[in-house]
C-alpha positions as CSV (number, residue, x, y, z in Angstrom):
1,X,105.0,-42.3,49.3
2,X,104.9,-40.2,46.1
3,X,103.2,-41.6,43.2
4,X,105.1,-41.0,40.0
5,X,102.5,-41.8,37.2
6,X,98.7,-40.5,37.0
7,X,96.7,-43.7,37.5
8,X,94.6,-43.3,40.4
9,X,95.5,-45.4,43.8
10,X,93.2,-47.6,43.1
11,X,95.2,-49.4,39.7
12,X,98.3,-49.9,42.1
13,X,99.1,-53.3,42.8
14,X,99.3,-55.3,46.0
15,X,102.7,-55.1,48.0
16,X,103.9,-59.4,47.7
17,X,102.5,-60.9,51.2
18,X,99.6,-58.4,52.1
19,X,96.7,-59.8,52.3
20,X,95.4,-58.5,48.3
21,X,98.0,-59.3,46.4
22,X,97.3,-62.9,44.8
23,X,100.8,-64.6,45.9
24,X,100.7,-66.9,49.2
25,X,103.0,-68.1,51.0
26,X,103.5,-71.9,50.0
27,X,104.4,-75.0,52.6
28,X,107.6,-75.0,51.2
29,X,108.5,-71.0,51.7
30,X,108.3,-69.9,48.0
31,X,105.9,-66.7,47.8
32,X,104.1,-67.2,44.5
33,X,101.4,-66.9,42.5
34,X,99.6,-70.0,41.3
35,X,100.5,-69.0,37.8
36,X,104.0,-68.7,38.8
37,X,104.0,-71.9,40.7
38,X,102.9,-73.6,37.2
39,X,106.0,-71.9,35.1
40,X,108.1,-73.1,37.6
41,X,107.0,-76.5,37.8
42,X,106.8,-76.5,34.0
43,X,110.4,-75.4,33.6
44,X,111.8,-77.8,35.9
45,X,110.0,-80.6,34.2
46,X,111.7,-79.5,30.8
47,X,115.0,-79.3,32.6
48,X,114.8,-83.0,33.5
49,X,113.9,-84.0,30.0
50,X,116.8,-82.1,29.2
51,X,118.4,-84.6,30.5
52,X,116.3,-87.9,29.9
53,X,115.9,-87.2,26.2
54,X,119.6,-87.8,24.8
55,X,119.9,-91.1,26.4
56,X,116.4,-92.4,24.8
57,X,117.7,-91.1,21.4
58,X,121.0,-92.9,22.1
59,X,119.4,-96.2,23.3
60,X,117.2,-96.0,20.2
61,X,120.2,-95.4,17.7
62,X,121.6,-98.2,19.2
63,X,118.5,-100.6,18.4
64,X,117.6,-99.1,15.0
65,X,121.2,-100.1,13.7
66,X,121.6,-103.7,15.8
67,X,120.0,-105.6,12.7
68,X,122.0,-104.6,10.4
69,X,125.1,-106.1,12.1
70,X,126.8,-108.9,10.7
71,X,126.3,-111.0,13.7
72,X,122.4,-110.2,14.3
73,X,121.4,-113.3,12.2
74,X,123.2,-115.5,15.8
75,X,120.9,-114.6,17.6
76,X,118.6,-116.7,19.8
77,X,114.7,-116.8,19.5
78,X,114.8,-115.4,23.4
79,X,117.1,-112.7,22.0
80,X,115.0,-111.5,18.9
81,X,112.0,-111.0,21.6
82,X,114.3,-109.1,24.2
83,X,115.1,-107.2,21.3
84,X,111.9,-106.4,19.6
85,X,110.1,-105.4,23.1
86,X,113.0,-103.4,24.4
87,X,113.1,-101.3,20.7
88,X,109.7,-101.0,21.4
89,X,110.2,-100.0,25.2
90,X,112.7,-97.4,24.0
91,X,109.6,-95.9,21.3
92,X,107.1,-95.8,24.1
93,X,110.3,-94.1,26.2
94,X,110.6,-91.2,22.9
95,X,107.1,-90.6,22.7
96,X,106.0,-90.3,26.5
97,X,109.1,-88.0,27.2
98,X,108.9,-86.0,24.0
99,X,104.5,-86.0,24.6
100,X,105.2,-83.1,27.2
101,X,107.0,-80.6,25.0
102,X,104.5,-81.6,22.0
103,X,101.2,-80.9,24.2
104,X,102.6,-77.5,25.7
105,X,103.0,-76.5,22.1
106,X,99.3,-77.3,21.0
107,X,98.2,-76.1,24.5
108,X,100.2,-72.9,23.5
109,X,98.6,-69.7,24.8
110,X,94.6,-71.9,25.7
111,X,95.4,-71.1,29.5
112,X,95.0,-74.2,30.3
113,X,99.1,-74.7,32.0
114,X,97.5,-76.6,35.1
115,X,96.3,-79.5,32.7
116,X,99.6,-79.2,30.9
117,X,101.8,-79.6,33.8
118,X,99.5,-82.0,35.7
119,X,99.4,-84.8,32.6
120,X,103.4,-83.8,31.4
121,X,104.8,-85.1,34.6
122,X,102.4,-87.8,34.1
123,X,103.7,-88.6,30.8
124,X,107.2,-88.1,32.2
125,X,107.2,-90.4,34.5
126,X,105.6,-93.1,32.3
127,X,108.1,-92.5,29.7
128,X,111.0,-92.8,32.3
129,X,109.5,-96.1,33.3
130,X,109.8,-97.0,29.5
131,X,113.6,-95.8,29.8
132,X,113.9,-98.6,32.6
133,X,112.5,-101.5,31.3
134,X,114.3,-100.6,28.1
135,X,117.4,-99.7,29.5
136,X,117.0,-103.2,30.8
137,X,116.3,-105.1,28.0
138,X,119.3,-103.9,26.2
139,X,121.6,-105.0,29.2
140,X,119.6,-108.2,29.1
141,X,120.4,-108.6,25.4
142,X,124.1,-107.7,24.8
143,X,124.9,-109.5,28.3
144,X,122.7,-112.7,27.0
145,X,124.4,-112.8,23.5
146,X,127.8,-112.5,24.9
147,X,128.0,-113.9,27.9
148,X,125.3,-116.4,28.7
149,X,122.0,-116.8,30.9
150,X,123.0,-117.1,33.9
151,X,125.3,-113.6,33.6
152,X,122.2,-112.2,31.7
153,X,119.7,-112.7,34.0
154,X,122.4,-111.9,37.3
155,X,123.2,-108.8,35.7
156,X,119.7,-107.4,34.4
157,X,118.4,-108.5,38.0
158,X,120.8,-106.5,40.0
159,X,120.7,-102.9,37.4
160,X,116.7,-103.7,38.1
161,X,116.9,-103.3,41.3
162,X,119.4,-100.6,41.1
163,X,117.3,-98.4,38.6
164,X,114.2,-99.4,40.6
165,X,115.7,-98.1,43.6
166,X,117.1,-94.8,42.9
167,X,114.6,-93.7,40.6
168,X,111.6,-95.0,42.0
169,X,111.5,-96.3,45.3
170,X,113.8,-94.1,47.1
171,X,111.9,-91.1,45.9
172,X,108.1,-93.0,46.6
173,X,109.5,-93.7,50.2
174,X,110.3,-90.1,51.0
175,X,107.1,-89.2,49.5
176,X,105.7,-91.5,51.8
177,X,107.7,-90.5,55.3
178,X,106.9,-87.3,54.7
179,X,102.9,-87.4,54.9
């Protein structure tokens, strides 16, 4: 083959899959570089806080404004604690799930994207369990204040399981099975 450019042979770069060029071939068939595994995984991440993000800021709209209803002064002692830990589950929610896009920026350009990913899904996953136990506590208070205990408590209990299922056990069990 013909070079085009004047750089000697020895400045070309490894054909993807020999045995010099720094891509491998990964257990799940991708051929990438580590680096490229790393903007991958960080992209991917973002995309599902894409996602995650507008409900928190919903959720948290939601609580901000409840107190300043005409009706909030009705409400129980149980209630105003089901409130103030859920607003407070839906802060920890915010800040864990906006804490990844906040630590690429400082991390910006330190090559240092391993720590970033490694601690952002951390951080991701503790602020989606905030999003549960929040999510929770507001179905626990609207469905306490308007329909009673014994609704309240049916209700939160089977969403628990529900939420805990499909986002955590489902996924935990295949990671599991598949060791």
């Amino acid at each position: 083959m013909e070079r085009t450019t004047l750089e000697p042979a020895s400045h070309e770069k490894p054909a993807p899959g020999s045995p010099d060029h720094p891509a491998r071939i990964r257990p799940d068939g991708r051929l990438e570089t580590e680096k490229e595994r790393l903007d991958r995984n960080l992209e991917e991440l973002f995309a599902g806080l894409r996602v995650a993000l507008p409900g928190v800021q919903v959720l948290f709209a939601f609580l901000l404004v409840l107190p300043f209803q005409q009706q909030f002064p009705e409400v129980t002692p149980f209630q105003e604690k089901v409130y103030f830990a859920t607003l407070l589950c839906t802060a920890a929610a915010s800040i864990m799930l906006i804490a990844p896009s906040a630590r690429h920026r400082v991390q910006f350009r330190q090559n240092d994207k391993a720590y970033v990913v490694f601690t952002a899904n951390r951080l991701a996953i503790a602020g989606l369990g905030f999003l549960a136990l929040a999510m929770l506590g507001a179905i626990l208070l609207v469905s306490d204040f308007l329909f009673g205990t014994a609704t309240a408590a049916c209700s939160t209990a089977a969403l628990g399981a529900a939420l805990g299922w499909a986002w955590f056990a489902s996924p935990l069990g295949r990671r599991l099975r598949r060791r």
